[in-house]
N, C-alpha and C positions, 0 to 999 in steps of 0.2 A: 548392415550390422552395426552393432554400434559398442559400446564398448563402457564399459563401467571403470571406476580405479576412484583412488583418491588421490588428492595431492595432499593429503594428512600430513602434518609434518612430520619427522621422524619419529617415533618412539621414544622418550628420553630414557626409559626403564631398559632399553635393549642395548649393545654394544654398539656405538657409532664413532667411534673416535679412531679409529685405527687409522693409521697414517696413509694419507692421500698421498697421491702420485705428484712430482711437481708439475706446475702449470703447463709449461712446453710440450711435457709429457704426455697430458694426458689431453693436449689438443692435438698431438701425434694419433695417440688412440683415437679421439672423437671424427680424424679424418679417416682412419684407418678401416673404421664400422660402417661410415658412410659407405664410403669406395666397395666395401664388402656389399652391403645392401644391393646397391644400383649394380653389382655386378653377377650377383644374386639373379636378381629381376633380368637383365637382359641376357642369361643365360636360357632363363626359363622362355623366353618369349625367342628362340632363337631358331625355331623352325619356321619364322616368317623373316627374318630381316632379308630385306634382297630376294622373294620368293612372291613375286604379285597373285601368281597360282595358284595361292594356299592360305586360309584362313583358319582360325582357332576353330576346332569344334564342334563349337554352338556356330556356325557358320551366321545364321540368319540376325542373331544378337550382336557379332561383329560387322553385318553389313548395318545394322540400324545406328552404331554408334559412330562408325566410320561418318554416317551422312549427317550425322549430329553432328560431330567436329568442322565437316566441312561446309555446312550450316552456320555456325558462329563465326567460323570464317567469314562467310559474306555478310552478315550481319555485322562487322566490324568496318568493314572495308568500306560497305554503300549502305546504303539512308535505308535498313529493311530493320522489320521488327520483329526481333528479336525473340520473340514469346509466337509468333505464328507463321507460318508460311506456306505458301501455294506451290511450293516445286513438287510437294509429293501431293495425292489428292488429289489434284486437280479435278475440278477448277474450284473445289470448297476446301481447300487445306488442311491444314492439320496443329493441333493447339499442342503447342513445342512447350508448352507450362504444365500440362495436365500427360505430358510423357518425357521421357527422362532424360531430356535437352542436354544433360552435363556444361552448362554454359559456363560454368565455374573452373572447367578445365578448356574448353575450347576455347575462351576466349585469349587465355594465355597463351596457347598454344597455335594459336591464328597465324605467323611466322614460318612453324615447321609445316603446318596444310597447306599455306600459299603457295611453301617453295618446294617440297617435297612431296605431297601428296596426302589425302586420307590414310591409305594405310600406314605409313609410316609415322603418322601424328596419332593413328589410337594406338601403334606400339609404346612410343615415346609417353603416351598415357597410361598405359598399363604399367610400363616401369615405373613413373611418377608415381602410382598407387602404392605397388608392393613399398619399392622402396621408401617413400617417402613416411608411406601408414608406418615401417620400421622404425622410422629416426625420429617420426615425433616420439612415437614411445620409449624411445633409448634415450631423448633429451626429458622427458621427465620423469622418466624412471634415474638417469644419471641426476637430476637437479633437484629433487624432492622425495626420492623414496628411499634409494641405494646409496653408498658410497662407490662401491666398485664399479668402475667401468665396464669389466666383466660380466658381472652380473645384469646392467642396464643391457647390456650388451646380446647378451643370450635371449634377456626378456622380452625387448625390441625385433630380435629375429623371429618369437613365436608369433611376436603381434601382426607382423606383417606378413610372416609367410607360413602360415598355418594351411594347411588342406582346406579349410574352407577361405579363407582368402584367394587361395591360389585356381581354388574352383571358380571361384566371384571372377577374379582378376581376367579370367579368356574370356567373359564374356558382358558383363555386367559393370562396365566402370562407374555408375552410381552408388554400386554396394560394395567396391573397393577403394573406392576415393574415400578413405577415414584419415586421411590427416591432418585433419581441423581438431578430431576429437580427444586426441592426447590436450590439443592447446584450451580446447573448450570446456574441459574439466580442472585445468590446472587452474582458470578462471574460477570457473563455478566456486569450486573447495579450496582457494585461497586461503593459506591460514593465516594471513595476517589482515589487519582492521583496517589500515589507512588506504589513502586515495580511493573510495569504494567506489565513487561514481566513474571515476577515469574507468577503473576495470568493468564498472559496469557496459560503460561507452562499449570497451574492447569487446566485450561478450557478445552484445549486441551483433556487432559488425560480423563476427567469426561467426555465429548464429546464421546470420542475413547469406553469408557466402556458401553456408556449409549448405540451404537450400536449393544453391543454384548448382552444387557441387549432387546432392542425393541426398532427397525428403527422409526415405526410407530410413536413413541413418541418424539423421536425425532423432524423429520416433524413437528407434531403439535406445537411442542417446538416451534422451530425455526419461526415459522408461528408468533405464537401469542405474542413472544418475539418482534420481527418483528413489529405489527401491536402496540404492547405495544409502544416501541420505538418511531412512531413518533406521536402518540396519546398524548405522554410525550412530548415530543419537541413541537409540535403546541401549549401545555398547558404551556410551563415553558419555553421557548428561552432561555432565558438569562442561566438556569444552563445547558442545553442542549451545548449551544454552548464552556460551562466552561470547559464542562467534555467530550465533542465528542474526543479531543485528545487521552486521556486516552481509551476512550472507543474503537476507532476503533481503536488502537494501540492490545488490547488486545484481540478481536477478529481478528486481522490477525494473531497474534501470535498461539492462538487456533487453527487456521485453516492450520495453518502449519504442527502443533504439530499431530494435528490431523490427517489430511493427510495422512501424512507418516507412520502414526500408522496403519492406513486404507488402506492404496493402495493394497494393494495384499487383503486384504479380499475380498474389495469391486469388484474387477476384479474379482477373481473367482466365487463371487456371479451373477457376469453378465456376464463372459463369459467363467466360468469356467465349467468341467462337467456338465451334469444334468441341467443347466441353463435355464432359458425360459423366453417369453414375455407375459405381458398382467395379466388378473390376468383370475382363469377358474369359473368367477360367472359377474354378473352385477354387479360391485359396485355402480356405482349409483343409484341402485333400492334400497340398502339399507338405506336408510333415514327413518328420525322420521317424524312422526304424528304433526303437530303445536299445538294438542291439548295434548302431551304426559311431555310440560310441566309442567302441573298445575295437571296432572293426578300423581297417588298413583304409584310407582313400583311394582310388584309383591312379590318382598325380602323386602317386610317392614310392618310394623305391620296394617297398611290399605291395603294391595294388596290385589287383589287377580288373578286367573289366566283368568280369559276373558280379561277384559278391556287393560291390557299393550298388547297381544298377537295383539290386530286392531291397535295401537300407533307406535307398535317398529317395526322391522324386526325378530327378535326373541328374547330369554329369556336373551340371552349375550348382546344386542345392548340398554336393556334401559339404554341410557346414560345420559339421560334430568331426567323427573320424580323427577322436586323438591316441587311439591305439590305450590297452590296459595300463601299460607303464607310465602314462602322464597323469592318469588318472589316478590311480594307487598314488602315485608321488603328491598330487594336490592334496589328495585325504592324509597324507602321513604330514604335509606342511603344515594344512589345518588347525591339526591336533597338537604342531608341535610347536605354532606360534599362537595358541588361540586366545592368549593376555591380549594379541592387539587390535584393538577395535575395527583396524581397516580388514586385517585377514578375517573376524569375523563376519563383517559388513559384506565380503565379497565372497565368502562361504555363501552366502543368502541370495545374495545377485546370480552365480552361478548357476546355483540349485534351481532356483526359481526360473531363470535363462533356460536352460535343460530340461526342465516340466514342459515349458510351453510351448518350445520347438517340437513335443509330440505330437502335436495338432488334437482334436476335441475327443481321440478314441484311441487310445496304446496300442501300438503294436510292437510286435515281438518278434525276430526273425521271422519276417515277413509275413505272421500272422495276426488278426486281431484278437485280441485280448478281452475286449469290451469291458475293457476298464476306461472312465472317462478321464480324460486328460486335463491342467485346468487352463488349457489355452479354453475349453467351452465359456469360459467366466467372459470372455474378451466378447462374444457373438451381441449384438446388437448396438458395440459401445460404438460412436460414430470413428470411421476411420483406423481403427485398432482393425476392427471385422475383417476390414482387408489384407492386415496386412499377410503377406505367407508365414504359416508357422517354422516352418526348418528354419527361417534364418535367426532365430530367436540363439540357434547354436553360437551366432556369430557374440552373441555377447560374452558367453564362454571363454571364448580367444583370450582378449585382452585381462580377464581374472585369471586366467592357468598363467599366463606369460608373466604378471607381477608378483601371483605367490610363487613363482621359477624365484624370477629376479631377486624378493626379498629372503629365499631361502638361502641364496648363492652368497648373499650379502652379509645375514648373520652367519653364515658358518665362518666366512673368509675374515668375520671381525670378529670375534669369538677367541679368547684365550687357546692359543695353539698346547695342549698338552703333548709333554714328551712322552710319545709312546713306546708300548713296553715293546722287547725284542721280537720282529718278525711281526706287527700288528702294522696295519692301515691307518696311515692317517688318516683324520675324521673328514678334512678336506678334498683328499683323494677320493675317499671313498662316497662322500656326498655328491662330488663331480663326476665320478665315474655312474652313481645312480642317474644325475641329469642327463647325463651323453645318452644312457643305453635308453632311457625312455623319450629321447629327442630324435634320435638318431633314426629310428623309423618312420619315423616324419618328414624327413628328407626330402624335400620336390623334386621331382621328375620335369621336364619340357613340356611346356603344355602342349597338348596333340594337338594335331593341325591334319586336316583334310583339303581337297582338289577344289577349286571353283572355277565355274563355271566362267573362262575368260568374257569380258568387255568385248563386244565384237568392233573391230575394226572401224565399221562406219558408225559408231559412235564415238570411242575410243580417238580419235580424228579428225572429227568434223563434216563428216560426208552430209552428217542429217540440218547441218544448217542450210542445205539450200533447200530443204523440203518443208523444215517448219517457222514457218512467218515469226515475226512476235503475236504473243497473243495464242499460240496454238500447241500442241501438244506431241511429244513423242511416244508413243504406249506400245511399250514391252509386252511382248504375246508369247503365250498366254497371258493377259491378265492376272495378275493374285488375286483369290480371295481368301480371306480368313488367316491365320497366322503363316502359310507358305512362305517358304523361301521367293524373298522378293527382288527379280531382275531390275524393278524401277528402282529401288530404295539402293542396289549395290554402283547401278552404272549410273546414278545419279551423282551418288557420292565421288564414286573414281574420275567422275567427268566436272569435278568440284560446282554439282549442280549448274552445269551450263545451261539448261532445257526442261521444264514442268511435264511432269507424266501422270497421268490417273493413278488409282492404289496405294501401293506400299505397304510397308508393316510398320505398322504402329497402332495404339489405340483412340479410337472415337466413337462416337453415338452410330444407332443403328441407323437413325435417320435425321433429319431437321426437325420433326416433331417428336423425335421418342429419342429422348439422351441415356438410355442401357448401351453399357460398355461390348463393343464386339471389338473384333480384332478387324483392321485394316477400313479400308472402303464400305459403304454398304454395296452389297453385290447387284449387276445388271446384268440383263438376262444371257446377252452375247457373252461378256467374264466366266459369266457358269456353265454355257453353252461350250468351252473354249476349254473350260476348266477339265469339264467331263472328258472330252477327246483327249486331252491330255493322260487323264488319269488311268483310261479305259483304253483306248490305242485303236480305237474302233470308231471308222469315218463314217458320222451320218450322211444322212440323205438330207438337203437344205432346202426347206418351204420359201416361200414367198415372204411370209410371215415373219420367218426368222431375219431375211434380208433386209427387210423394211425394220425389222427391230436394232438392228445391228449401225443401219443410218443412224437411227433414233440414237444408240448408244453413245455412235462417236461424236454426235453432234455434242451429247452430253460433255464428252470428256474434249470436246473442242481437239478433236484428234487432226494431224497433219498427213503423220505417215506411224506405220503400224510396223516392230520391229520381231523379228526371231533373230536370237543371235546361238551361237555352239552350246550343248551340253554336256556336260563331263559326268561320262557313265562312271559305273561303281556304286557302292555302300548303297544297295538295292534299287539305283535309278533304272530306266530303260528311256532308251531315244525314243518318245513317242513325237517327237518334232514331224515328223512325215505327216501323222494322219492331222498333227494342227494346219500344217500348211494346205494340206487340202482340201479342210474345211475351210479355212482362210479363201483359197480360189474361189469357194464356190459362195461365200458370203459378199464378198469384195471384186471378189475379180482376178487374175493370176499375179502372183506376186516374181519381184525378179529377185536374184543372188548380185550384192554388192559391198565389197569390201567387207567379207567373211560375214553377212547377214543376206536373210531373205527380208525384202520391202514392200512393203506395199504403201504408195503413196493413194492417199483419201482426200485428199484435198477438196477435192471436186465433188466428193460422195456427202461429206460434213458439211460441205459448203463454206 
């Protein structure tokens, strides 16, 4: 997501003089919101602390990041790089630049995975998102927009914990981590002229990190920044043309800075190992529902789970879901502040945000419309084409949370009239409108489901005396395709002690054909392995098959071949039996060791 706003200076035409809080005071406040934030966030994240059994959700999306985290772990520690690695894939790895590394949060975080664990370091991440995406926008909504703390206050709460945040936040820390882009717009729309290249410097740098943090957001950034821009200018000429100097002075300087910080990432992200084109799903079928924005989220105190599942694409994508009242209140802000150029400006970023998260064909409680939507405009531009339309909603967020912020602000500076006997005052009654259209919104815990324990003889160290250096540990079934992936979770949990075939992630179908698929390209044993899995029904094993199954583990330089427990429920079935008996008759009989069945290959791989 990414997030549009100005750092416009105040309004001079509008009330801004009203008497400020004194300084002691209102760094009481400014810790007070904090504290609030981060206790926000680790409320919501609170069906995992202390719970190794149970992950967000998007289970699969929490296993990929976990191993991401404890990926820059090692990459801090010992001489490994950073942008690629062989633990998962084996023995061709997998390009950690062209998938969603977060090394902008891992790397900080190297400390809490060393000494605590993967899960505990993408918890400790997820808060850092909510909360943090909160407090950039409460420090420049309190330093450039508002006077009232209050008001920054409430704004900064939409920003970071809005239903589509909080959907992003369980699974997706590239498209939660926005808390560069409060600081990267306050750059950008600096309203003043002096030191331009120092800021430009800054831009640069914040720019450089914010890709290591999530591209995607970026994009959006730049998009809505973009569309911000001259929605301001067609609204206000005269300061537009005051400050265009300054301004495109300091974004070529960024873009220099930036650059150069970038060029070798970005080239190995696109043409380095492991590389691919396209992405290996429809993105444009991912779009919202036009009715998904006056609809309840699921993660909020009205959700529930039918109604967003016909709206969104799935549980991570409701990005819209501001319920009628927030929305009515932005139109009634609008109209009611529409003299100043940034509320117009963000009228248009909004709107325009909203069109294009319906992806290229309208629909409409759950039906299509065939009306074309004008995300079509975007299809062949390079890089745009890809991205998903629902998260266009996320720009949304940060426009509803500042026309919140500056409505709270002018009413709270605004000439208090005495009112007549038995009448509301105006500030009550505009604060009692903000509550009742916020208040629905409320987050819920993010849901959390069963996983499939780490089997012991991993979990331990059992498998180091089976696999040499050089050779491989492979979780069986094998994944293919976007599956919930055993190598990608007990890799991670095992702080990547051991290299395994697969995984979830994305790369090319093959070495000569770089189209995007999910995971590995498939071999014929993985699919062989795959099917008895899926189907519960044990072949009959040729010759053929056996000899191919050599052939595969030589491939994946296999050592020992692992089954560990599966945690029935939410529509699994233990088909572990008929893999294992395929397994006998491919390999040879496997034994039960330290809560797994083994099969050591050593001898089979050579």
């Amino acid at each position: 997501m990414a997030a549009p706003v100005t750092p416009a200076a105040r309004d001079p035409r509008e009330p801004g003089d009203a008497p400020r809080a004194p300084g002691g005071r209102r760094r009481g406040l400014d810790v007070a919101v904090v504290v609030g934030y981060v206790a926000l966030a680790v409320l919501l994240t609170a069906g995992q602390w202390g719970r190794p059994g149970r992950l967000f959700h998007q289970d699969n999306d929490q296993m990929l990041f976990e191993w991401m985290l404890a990926r820059a772990a090692r990459a801090v520690v010992g001489p490994e790089n950073p942008l690629h690695s062989t633990a998962l894939n084996a023995p061709d790895g997998v390009n950690l630049m062209a998938n969603t590394s977060v090394l902008g949060l891992g790397v900080p975080l190297t400390p809490v995975t060393l000494l605590f664990g993967s899960q505990p370091a993408f918890l400790v991440a997820v808060v850092v998102c909510l909360a943090g995406t909160a407090t950039a926008w409460y420090v420049l909504l309190a330093r450039r927009l508002v006077d009232s703390r209050v008001a920054a206050a409430v704004g900064g709460l939409l920003c970071g914990f809005a239903p589509g945040m909080v959907a992003q936040g369980g699974a997706h820390l590239h498209m939660a981590a926005q808390f560069l882009v409060p600081p990267i717009l306050a750059l950008v729309f600096r309203p003043g002229t002096d030191r331009v290249r120092r800021h430009g410097v800054a831009l640069g740098l914040l720019v450089a990190y914010q890709v290591f943090l999530g591209e995607e957001v970026l994009v959006f950034l730049a998009l809505a920044a973009g569309a911000l821009t001259v929605g301001y200018a067609l609204a206000d000429r005269a300061t537009a043309r005051r400050l265009a100097p300054a301004f495109l002075t300091r974004i070529g300087v960024g873009a220099l800075v930036a650059g150069a910080l970038l060029a070798y990432p970005l080239w190995f992200q696109f043409f380095g190992p492991g590389h691919y084109q396209g992405m290996p799903f429809d993105a444009p079928g991912f779009r919202l529902d036009a009715a998904s924005f006056t609809a309840s989220a699921r993660q909020t105190v009205l959700g529930d789970d039918h109604l967003p599942g016909l709206l969104s694409p799935n549980p991570t994508e409701e990005n819209s879901f501001f319920g009628p009242g927030l929305l009515v209140l932005a139109v009634v802000i609008v109209i009611w502040l529409w003299r100043r150029p940034l509320v117009r400006a963000l009228a248009v970023v909004g709107i325009v945000a909203a069109l294009l998260s319906l992806g290229p064909v309208v629909r409409l409680d759950g039906a299509t419309t065939g009306l074309p939507g004008p995300y079509r405009l975007l299809s062949g531009v390079p890089l745009l084409d890809l991205v998903v339309p629902a998260r266009f909603a996320l720009i949304c967020v940060p426009v509803l949370g500042v026309l919140i912020a500056l409505s709270l602000d002018r009413v709270r500076a605004a000439p208090a009239p005495v009112p007549a006997a038995g009448a509301v005052p105006v500030r009550l009654l505009w604060g009692g409108a903000v509550a009742a259209a916020l208040l629905p919104l409320t987050p819920t815990p993010i849901r959390t489901v069963p996983v499939s324990p780490v089997p012991a003889f991993v979990a331990d160290g059992g498998w180091r005396a089976y696999v040499p250096p050089g050779r491989t540990l492979v979780p069986v079934p094998p994944v293919t395709g976007a599956g919930v992936s055993p190598a990608t979770f007990w890799s991670a949990r095992s702080g990547l002690a051991f290299a395994a075939p697969g995984g979830y992630f994305i790369g090319p179908r093959a070495a000569d054909d770089p189209t995007a698929r999910w995971g590995a390209p498939d071999r014929p044993t993985s699919l062989l392995l795959r099917r008895v899995a899926e189907s519960g029904q044990v072949p009959v094993v040729t010759d053929a098959e056996r000899r191919q199954a050599v052939t595969d583990l030589r491939h994946w330089r296999a050592a020992v071949l692992v089954q560990g427990p599966q945690v029935q429920g939410r529509g699994r079935q233990d088909r572990g039996e008929p893999v294992r008996r395929t397994l006998d008759q491919l390999v040879g009989p496997g034994r039960q060791l330290d809560g797994a069945w083994v099969w050591d290959v050593r001898a089979l791989a050579g």
